[in-house]
C-alpha beads as a LAMMPS data file, in Angstrom:
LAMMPS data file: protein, C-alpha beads

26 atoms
25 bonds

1 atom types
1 bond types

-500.0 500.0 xlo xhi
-500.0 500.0 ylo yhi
-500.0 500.0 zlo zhi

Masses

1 110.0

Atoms # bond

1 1 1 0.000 0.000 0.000
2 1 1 2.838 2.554 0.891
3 1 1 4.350 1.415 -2.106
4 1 1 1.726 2.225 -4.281
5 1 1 1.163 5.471 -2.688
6 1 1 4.748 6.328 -2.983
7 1 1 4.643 5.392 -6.736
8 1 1 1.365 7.766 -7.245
9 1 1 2.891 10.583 -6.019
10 1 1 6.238 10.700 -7.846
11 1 1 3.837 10.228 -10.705
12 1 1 2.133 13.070 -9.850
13 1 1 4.987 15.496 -8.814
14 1 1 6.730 14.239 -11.712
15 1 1 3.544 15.374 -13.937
16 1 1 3.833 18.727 -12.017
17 1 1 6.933 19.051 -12.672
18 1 1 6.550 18.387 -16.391
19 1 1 4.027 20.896 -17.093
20 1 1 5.621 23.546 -14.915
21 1 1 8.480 23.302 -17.462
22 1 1 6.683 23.316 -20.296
23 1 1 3.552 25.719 -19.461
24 1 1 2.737 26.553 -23.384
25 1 1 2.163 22.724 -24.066
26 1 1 -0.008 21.891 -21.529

Bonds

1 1 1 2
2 1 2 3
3 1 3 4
4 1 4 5
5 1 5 6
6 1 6 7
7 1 7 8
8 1 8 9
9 1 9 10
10 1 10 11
11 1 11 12
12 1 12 13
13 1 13 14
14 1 14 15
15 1 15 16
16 1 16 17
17 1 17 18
18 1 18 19
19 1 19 20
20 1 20 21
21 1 21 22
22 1 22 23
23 1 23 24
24 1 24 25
25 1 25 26
């Protein structure tokens, strides 16, 4: 479970992170 929690959330700051870089894309 912690696992998969752990996984989400580098998915998600890694998504963040992704579109903060490239804002015009989107």
């Amino acid at each position: 479970m912690m696992t998969l929690l752990f996984i989400l959330s580098m998915v998600v700051f890694s998504y963040l992170v992704y579109v903060l870089l490239k804002p015009e894309k989107f």
